[in-house]
C-alpha positions as CSV (number, residue, x, y, z in Angstrom):
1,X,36.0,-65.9,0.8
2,X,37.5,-63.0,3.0
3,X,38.1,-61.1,-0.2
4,X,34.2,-61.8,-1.0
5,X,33.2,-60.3,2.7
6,X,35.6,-57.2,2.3
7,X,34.1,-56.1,-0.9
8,X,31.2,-57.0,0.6
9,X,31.6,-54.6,3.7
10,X,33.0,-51.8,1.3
11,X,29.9,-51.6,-0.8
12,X,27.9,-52.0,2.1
13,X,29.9,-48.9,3.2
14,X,29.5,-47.3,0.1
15,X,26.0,-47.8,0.3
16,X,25.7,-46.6,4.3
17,X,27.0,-43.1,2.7
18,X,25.1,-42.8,0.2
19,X,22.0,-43.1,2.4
20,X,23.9,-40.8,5.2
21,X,24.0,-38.2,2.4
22,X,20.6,-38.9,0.6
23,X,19.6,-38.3,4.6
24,X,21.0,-35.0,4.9
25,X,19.9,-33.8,1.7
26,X,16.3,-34.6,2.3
27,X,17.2,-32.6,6.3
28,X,18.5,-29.6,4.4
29,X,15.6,-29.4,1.8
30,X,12.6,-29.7,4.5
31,X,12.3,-26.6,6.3
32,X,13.7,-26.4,9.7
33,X,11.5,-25.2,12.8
34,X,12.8,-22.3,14.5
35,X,15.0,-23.0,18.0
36,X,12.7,-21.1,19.5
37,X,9.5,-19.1,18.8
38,X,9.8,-17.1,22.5
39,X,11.3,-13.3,22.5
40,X,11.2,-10.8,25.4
41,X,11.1,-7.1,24.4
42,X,13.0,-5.6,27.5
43,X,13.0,-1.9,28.5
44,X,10.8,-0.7,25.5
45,X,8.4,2.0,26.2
46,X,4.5,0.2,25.5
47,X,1.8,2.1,23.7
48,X,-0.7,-0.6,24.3
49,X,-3.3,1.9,23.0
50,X,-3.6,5.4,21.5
51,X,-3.4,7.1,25.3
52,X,-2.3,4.3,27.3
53,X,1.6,3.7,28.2
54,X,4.0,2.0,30.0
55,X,7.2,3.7,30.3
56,X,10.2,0.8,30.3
57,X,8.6,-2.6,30.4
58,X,8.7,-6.2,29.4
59,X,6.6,-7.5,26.2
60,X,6.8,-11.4,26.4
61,X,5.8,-13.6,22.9
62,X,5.7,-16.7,22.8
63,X,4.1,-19.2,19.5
64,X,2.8,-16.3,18.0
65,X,0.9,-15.0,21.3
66,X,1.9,-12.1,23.6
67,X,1.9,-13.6,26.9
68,X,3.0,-11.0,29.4
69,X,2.9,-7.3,29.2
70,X,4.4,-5.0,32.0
71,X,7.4,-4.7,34.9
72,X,8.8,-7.0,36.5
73,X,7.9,-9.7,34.4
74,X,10.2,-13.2,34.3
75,X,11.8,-13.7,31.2
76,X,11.9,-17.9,30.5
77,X,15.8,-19.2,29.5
78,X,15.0,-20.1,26.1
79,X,13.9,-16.4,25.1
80,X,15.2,-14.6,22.4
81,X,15.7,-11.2,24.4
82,X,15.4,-7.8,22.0
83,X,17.0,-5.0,24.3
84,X,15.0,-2.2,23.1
85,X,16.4,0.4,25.8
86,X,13.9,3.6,25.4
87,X,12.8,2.2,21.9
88,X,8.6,2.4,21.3
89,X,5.9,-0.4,20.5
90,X,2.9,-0.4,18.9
91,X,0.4,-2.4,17.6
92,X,1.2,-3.6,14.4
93,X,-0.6,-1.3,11.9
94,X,-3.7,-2.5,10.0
95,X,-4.2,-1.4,6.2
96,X,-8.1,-1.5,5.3
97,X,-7.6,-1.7,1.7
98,X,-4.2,-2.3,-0.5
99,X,-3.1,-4.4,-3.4
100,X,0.1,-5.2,-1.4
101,X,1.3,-8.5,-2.9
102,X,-1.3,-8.8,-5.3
103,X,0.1,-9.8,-9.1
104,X,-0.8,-7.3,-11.2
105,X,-2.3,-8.8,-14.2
106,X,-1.3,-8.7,-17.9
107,X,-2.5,-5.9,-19.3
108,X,-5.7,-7.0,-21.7
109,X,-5.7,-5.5,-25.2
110,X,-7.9,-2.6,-25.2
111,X,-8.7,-2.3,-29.0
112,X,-9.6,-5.8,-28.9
113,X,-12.2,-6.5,-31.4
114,X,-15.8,-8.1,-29.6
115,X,-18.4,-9.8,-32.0
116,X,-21.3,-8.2,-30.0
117,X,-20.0,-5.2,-27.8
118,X,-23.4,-4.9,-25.9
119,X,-22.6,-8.4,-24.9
120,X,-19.5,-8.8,-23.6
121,X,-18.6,-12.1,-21.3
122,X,-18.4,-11.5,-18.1
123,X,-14.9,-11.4,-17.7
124,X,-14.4,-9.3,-20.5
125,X,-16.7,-6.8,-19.1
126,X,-14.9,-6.8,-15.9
127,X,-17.8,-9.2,-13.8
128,X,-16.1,-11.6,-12.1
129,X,-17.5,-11.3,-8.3
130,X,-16.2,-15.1,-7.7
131,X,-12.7,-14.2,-8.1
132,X,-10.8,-14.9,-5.4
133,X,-7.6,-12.6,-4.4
134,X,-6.2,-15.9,-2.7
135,X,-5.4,-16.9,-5.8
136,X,-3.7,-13.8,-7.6
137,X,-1.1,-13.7,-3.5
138,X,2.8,-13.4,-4.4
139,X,4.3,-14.2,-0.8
140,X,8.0,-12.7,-2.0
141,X,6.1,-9.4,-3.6
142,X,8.5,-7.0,-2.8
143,X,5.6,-4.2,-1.8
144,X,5.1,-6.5,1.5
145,X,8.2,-6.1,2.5
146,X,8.3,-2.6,1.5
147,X,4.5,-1.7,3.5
148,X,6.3,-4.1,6.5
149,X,9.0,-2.0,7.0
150,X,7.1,1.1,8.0
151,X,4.8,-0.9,10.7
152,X,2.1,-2.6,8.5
153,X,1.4,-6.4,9.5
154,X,-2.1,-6.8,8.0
155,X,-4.2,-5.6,5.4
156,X,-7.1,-6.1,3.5
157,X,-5.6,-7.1,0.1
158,X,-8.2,-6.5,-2.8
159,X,-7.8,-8.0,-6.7
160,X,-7.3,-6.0,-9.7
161,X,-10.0,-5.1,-11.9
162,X,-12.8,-2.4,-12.0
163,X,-16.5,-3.5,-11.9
164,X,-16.5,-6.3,-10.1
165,X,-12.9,-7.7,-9.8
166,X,-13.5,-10.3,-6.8
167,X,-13.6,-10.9,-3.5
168,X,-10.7,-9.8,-0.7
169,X,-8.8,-11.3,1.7
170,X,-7.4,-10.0,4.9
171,X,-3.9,-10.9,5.5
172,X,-0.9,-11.0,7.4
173,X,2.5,-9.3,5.7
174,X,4.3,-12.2,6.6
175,X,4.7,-15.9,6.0
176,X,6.5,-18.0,3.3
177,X,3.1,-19.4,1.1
178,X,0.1,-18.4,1.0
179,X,-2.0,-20.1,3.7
180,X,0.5,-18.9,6.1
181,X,-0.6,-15.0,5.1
182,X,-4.4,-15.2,4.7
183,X,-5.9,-15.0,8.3
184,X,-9.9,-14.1,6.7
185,X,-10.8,-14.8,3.4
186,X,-13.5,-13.6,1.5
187,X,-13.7,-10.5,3.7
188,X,-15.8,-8.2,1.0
189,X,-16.5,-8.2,-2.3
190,X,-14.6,-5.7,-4.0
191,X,-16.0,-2.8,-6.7
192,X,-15.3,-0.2,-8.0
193,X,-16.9,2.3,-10.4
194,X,-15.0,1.8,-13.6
195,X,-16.2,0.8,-16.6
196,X,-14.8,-2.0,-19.3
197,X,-12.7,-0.4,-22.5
198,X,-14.9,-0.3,-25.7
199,X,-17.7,-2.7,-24.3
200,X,-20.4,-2.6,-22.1
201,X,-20.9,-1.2,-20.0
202,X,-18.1,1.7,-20.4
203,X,-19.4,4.6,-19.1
204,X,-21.0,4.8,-15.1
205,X,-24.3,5.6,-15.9
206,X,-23.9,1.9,-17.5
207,X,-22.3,0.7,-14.4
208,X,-24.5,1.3,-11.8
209,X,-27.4,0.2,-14.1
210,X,-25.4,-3.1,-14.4
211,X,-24.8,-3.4,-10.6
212,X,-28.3,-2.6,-10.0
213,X,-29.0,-5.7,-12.5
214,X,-26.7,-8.1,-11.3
215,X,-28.0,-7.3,-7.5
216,X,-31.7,-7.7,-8.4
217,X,-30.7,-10.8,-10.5
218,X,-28.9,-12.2,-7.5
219,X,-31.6,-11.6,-5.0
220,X,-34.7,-13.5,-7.1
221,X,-32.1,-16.4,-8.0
222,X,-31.6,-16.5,-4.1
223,X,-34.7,-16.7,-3.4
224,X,-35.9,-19.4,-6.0
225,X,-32.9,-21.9,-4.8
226,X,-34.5,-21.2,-1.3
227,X,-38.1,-22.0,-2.6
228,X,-36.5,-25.0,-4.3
229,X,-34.8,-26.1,-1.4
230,X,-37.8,-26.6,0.9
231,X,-40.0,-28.6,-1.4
232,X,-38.1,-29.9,-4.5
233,X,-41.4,-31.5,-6.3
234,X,-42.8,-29.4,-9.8
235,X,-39.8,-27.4,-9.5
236,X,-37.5,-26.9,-12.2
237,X,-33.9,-26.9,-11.0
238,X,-31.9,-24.0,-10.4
239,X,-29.6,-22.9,-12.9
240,X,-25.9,-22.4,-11.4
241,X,-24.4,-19.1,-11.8
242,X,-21.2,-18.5,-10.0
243,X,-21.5,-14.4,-10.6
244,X,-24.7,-14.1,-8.8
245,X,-24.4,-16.7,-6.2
246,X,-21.1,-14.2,-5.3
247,X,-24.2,-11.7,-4.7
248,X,-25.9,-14.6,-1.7
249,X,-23.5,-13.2,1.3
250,X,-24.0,-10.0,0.7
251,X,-28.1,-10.4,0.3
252,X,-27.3,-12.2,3.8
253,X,-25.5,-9.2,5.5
254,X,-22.6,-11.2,5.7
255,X,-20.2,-9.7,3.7
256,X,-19.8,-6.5,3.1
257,X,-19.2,-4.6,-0.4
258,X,-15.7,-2.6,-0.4
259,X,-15.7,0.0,-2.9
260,X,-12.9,2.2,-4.3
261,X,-14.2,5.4,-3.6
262,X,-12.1,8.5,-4.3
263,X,-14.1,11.1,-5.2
264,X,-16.7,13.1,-4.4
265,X,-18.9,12.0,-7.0
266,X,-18.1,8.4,-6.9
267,X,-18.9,8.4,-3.4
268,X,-22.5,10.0,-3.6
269,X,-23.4,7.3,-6.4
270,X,-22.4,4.5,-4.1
271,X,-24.0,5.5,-1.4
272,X,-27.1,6.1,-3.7
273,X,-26.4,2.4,-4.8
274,X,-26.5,1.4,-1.1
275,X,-29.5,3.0,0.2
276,X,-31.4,1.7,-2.8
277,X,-30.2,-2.0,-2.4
278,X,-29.3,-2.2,1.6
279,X,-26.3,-3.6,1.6
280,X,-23.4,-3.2,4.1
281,X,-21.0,-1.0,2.8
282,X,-17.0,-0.3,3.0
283,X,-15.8,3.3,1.6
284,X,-12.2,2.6,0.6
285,X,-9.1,5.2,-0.3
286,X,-11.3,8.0,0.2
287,X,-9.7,11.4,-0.9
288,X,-12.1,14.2,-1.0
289,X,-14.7,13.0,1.6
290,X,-14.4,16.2,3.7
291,X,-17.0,17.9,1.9
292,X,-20.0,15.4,2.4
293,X,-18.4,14.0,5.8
294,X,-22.2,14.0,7.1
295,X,-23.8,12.0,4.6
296,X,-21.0,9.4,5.1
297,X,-21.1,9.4,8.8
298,X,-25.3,9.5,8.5
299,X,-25.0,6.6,6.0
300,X,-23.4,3.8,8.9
301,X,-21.1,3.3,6.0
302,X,-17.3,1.9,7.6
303,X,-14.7,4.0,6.3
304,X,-11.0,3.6,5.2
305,X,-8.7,7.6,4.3
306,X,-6.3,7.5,1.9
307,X,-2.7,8.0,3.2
308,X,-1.9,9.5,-0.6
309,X,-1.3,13.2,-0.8
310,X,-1.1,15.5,-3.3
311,X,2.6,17.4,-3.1
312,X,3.6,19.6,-0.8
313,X,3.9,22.9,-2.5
314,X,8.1,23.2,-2.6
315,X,9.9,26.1,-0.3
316,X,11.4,27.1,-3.6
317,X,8.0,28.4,-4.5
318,X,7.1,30.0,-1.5
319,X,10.7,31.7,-1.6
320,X,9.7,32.9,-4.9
321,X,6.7,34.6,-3.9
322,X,8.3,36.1,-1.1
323,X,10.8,37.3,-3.2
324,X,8.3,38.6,-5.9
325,X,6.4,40.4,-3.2
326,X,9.1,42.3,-2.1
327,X,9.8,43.4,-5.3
328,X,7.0,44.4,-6.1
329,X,6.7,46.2,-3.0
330,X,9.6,47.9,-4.2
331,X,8.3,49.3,-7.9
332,X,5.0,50.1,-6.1
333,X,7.4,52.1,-3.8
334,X,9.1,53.5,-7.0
335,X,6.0,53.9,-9.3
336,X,2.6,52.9,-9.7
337,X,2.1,49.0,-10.2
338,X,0.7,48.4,-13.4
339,X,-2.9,46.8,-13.3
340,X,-2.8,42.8,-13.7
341,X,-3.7,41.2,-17.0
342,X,-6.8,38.7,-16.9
343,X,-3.9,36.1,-17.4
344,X,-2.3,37.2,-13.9
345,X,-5.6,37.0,-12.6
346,X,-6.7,33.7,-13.9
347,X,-3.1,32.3,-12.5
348,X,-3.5,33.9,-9.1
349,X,-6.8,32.0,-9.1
350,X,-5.8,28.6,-9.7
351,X,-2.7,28.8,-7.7
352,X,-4.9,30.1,-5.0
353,X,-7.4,27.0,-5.6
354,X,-4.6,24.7,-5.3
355,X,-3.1,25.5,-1.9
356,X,-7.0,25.4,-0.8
357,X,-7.3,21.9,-2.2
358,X,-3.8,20.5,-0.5
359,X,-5.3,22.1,2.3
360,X,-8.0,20.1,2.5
361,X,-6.7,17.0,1.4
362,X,-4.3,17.7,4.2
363,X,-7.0,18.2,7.1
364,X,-9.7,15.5,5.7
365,X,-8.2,13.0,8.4
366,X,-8.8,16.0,11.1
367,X,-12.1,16.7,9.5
368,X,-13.9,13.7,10.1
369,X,-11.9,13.1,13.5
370,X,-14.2,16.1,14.5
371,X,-17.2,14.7,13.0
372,X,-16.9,12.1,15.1
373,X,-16.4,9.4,11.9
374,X,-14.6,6.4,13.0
375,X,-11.9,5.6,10.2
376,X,-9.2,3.6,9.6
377,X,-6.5,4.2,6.7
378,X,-5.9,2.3,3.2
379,X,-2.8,2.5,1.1
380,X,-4.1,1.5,-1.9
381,X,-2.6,4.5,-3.9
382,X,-0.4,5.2,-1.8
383,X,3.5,4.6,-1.8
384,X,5.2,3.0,1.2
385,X,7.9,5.4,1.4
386,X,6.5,8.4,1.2
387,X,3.5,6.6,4.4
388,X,5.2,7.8,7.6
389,X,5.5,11.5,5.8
390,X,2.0,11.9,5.0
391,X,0.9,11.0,8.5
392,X,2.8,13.8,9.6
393,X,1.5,16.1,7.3
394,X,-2.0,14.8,8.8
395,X,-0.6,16.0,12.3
396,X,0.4,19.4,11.4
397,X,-3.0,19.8,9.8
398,X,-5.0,18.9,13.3
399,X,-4.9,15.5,13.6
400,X,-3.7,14.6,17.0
401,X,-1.5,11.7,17.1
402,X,-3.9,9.8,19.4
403,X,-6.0,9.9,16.7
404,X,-3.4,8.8,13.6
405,X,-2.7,5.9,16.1
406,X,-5.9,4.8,16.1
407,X,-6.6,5.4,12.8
408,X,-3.6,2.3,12.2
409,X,-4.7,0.4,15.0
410,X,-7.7,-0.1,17.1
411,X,-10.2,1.4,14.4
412,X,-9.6,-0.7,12.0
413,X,-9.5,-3.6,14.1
414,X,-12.9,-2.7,14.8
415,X,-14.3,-2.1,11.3
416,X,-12.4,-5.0,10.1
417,X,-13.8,-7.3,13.0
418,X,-10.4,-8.3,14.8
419,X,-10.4,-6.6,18.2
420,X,-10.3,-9.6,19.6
421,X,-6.6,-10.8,17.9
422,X,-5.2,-7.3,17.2
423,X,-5.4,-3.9,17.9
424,X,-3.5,-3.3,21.1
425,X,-0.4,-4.4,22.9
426,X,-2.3,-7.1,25.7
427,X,-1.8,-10.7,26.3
428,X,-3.4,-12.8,24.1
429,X,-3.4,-10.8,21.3
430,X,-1.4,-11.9,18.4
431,X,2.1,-10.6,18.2
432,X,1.9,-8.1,15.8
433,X,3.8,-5.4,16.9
434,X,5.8,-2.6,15.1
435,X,9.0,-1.0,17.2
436,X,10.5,2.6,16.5
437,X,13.8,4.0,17.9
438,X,11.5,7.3,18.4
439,X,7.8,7.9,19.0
440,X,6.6,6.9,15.5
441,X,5.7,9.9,14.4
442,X,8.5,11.7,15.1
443,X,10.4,12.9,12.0
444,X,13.4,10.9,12.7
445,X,12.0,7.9,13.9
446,X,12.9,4.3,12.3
447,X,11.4,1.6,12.4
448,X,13.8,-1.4,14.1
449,X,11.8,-4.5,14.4
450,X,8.5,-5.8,13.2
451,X,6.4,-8.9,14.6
452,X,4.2,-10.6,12.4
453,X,2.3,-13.3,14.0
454,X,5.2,-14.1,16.3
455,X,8.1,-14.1,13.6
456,X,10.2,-11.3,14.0
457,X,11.3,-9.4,11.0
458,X,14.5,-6.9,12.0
459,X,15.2,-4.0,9.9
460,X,18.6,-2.8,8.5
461,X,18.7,0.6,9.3
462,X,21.2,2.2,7.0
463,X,22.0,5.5,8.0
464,X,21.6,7.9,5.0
465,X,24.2,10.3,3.8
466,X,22.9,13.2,4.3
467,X,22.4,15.7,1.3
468,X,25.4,18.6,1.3
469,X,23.0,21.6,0.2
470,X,26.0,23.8,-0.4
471,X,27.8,20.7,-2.5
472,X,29.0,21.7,-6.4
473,X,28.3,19.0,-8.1
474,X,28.0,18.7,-12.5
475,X,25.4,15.9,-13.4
476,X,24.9,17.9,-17.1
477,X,26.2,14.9,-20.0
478,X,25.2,11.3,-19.7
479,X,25.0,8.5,-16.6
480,X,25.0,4.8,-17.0
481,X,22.3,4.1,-14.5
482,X,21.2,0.4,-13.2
483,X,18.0,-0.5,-11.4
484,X,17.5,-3.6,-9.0
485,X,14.3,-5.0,-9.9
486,X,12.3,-8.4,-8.8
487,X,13.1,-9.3,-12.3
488,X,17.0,-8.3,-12.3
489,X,19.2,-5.9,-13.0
490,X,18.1,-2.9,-15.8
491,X,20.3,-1.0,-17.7
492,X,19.5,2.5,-18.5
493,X,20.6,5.7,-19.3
494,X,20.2,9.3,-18.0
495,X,21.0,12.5,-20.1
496,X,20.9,15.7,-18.3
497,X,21.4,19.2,-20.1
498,X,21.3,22.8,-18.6
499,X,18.4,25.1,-19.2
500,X,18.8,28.3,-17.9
501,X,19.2,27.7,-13.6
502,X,17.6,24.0,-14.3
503,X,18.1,21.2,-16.3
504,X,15.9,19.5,-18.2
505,X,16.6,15.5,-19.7
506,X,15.7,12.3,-21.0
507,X,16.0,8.7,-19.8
508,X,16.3,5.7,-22.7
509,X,18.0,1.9,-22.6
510,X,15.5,-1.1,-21.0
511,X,12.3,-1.7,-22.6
512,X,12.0,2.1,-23.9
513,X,11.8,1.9,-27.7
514,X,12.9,5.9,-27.8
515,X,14.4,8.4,-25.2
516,X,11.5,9.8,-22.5
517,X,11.7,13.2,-21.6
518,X,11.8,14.0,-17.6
519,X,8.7,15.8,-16.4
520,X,10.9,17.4,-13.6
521,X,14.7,17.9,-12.6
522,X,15.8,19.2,-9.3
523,X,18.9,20.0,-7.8
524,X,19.5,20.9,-4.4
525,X,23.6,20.7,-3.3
526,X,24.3,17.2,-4.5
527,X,20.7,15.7,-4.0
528,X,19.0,15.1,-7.5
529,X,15.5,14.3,-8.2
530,X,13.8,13.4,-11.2
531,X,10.7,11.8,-12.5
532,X,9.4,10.8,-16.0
533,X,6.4,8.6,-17.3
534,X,5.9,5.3,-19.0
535,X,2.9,4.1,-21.1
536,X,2.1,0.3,-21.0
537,X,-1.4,-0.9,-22.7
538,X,-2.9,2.6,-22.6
539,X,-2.0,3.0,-19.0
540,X,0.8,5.6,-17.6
541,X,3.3,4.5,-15.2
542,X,5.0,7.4,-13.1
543,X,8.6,7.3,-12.0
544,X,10.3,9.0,-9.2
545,X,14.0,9.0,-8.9
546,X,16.2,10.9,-5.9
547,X,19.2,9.8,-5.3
548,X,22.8,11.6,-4.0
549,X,25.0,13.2,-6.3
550,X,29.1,11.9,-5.3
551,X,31.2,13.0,-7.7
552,X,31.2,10.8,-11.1
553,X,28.2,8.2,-9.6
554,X,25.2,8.9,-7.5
555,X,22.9,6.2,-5.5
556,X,19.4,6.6,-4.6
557,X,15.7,4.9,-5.1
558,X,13.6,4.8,-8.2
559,X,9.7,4.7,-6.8
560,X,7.2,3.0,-9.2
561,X,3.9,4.7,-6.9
562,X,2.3,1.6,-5.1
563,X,4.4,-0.9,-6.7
564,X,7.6,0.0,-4.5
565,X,10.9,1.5,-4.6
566,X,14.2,0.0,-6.5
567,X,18.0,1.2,-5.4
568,X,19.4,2.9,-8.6
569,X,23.0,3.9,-9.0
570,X,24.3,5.9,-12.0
571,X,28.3,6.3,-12.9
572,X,28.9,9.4,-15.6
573,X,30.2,8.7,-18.7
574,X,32.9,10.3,-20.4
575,X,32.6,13.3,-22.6
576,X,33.4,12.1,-26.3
């Protein structure tokens, strides 16, 4: 019997265990809440709005709120304090249109045979207003982390596509699934002017005819389900049609329709499009607005820049024509210049028409700052990194930073229709808040910590090394070279051969079936940049590499344009 209770007891102990661990499991698998969801930002310099400061303050957050901004303010003993001594915060920067953590979708065959071409589905024709980006959200896309880091916390996130892709969604750049991210859904409905490949309609004389249709479709199927609805007897039922009851919202003037609109052109047709239908209308990723900025501003249209630049034109080039002034200041001195071919002409001319058109892409910000435009900015086409840059550029070309502030913050709070949640550093507001180690626009500034919704998100700041200009470095032969993607390491390799002061190469390995030649190679002291293309389903992928030269290995980023940037690090190989 007392044998029979002590195995009794032991299995029961067994069993106690096993539930004790089952237990802790089950603790370690369910998310934890934070200890505490209360911070205090002490001594931080507050730019609650473009213009308005508060030189060494308190911000106080607490559950997602900011509950106290100025001196003197009592910090609660369960707060998190962040000693930001002489450190700057914003408002949490707003993007008005971006594809940030948005899968892209598998590229469709373009040669795809149709039976009847003139009558595509809608979905292969590229009409599929119902869509909803929602559903397309990757909360660990690396491109939120990426547009995070330099101060963004919300954006207006559209699908992919070109007629009609779907409807957009504005949300936070934070948050673990994706009802913790979307704060408005169905914000707009998305378009763009792009036509389907090799059906109709392909070309955007097509398109706009086949907007026109839909819209006019859209508007006599609204009002039929309205006639039906108030007396039901003789009527013949409505047909259902998700694509044009997309259309009902926008009929209402209660959604507006965001369209990709880059160029010049582009923009004029959509505005033609709006003015003949009447509906509310979002410009998005503008580029060359500056030269119709009155038409826009006339048209009420709201209005998003893009923060994508053309390139800068390099010092080396500007050294050069310095240098072949000079000399030819020098023959003229010596002997008559010779009279310039209609080649030299025709080259003066385009490189002439190009610093003209930098220019202006430059100054559109400042441009329709003066034309008294209220605009916000979109990243769409943009790349993260190269953001905080192009601002600056903005600057220098008349935009005052007043201005580029609000541009990220209160305008587009207003356009978007959140002043009341974000905007500007106030209690009550959501804590959304971006914090620099130097006024943001400063060249050297870094960005420390970023607020979204209450959950901070700290930044490791590596300092760089800095580039050696006078280093001696040989990169010619071949370098073993591995990128760290979403999807894992890549393999690859670089070849680099001299060409008379350059070097020209070739990059192969990975999912390359042959070598790729590199569209540009520069060296400056140990700092090496290249770039080279990849095609994928008819489209061309761009590649930027820079990374530092250290002897036998270098490290650096490869940037894939708006998809992000990937650490790279290369070790020579050994001449055979």
């Amino acid at each position: 019997m007392i044998k029979t209770i002590t195995l009794l007891r032991s299995i029961s102990g067994v069993f106690a265990l096993l539930l004790f661990a089952s237990s802790l499991q089950a603790q370690e698998e369910k998310e934890l809440k934070p200890v505490t969801r209360t911070y205090a930002v002490t001594n931080v310099n507050v730019i609650q709005a473009p213009g308005k400061k508060i030189e060494m303050a308190t911000v106080l957050i607490k559950d997602g709120l900011i509950v106290s901004v100025g001196k003197g303010i009592s910090i609660p003993p369960e707060a998190i304090v962040i000693k930001a001594d002489s450190m700057y915060v914003y408002a949490g920067f707003i993007d008005g249109l971006s594809r940030v953590g948005v899968a892209r979708p598998k590229e469709e065959p373009s040669r795809e045979r149709v039976k009847d071409p003139g009558n595509p589905t809608p979905e292969r024709a590229g009409i599929t207003p119902q869509n909803d980006v929602r559903y397309s959200l990757n909360p660990a896309d690396k491109s939120i982390e990426d547009l995070r880091n330099i101060g963004f916390t919300v954006a207006q996130v559209a699908p992919y596509g070109n007629l009609l892709p779907g409807q957009s969604s504005i949300v936070l750049l934070g948050g673990k699934s994706i009802d913790q991210m979307v704060l408005i859904n169905n914000s707009a409905l998305y378009s763009e002017l792009s036509g389907a490949n090799n059906v109709y309609p392909n070309t955007i004389m097509a398109v706009m005819a086949k907007w026109r249709e839909l819209y006019r479709q859209a508007s006599q199927s609204k009002s039929y389900q309205s006639l039906y609805a108030s007396n039901r007897t003789g009527l013949e039922r409505p047909a259902s049609d998700r694509v044009l009851e997309a259309f009902y919202p926008v009929i209402d003037q209660k959604m507006p329709v965001l369209f990709k609109s880059e160029k010049m052109l582009e923009t004029h047709r959509i505005l033609k499009l709006k003015s003949d239908l009447g509906f509310a209308l979002t410009l998005g990723d503008i580029k060359e607005g500056w030269p119709i900025v009155n038409k826009i501003k006339s048209s009420g249209a709201k209005v998003f820049l893009a923060l994508d630049l053309p390139e800068e034109i390099k010092k080396e080039e500007k050294k050069d024509d310095k240098k072949a002034d000079k000399k030819a200041d020098s023959t003229k001195a010596k002997e008559v210049a010779k009279p310039k071919t209609a080649t030299d002409l025709e080259k003066d001319a385009l490189e002439k028409r190009r610093a003209e058109a930098i220019t202006n892409y430059t100054s559109q910000a400042s441009t329709f700052a003066k034309a008294g435009v209220p605009f916000g900015f979109s990243t769409l086409s943009a790349k993260a990194k190269d953001i905080p840059a192009n601002l600056r550029r903005m600057i220098s070309a008349g935009l005052s930073e007043e201005a580029a502030l609000a541009a990220l913050t209160t305008t587009p709070a207003q356009l978007l229709g959140l002043s009341d949640r974000m905007g500007t550093v106030e209690p009550g507001k959501m804590a959304n808040l971006v914090i620099s180690d130097k006024t943001y626009f400063h060249e050297k500034s870094k960005v420390r910590y970023v607020f979204v919704d209450g959950t901070l998100y700290k930044m490791d700041v590596k300092e760089e090394k800095k580039a050696d200009p006078n280093a001696k470095v040989d990169i010619e032969g071949s370098w073993s070279t591995v990128t760290q993607t979403p999807q894992g390491s890549n393999d690859g390799k670089a070849t680099f051969k001299k060409e008379g002061s350059g070097y020209k190469g070739t990059v192969s390995g990975g999912r390359m079936p042959a070598p790729v030649d590199m569209t540009s190679v520069t060296l400056e002291g140990n700092k090496l940049s290249y770039s080279y293309s990849l095609s994928f389903g008819g489209n061309s992928i761009k590649i930027d590499v820079e990374v530092t030269v250290e002897g036998d290995t270098f490290k650096g980023n490869a940037s894939i344009g708006p998809r992000g940037s990937f650490s790279i690090e290369g070790t020579k190989n050994p001449k055979n």
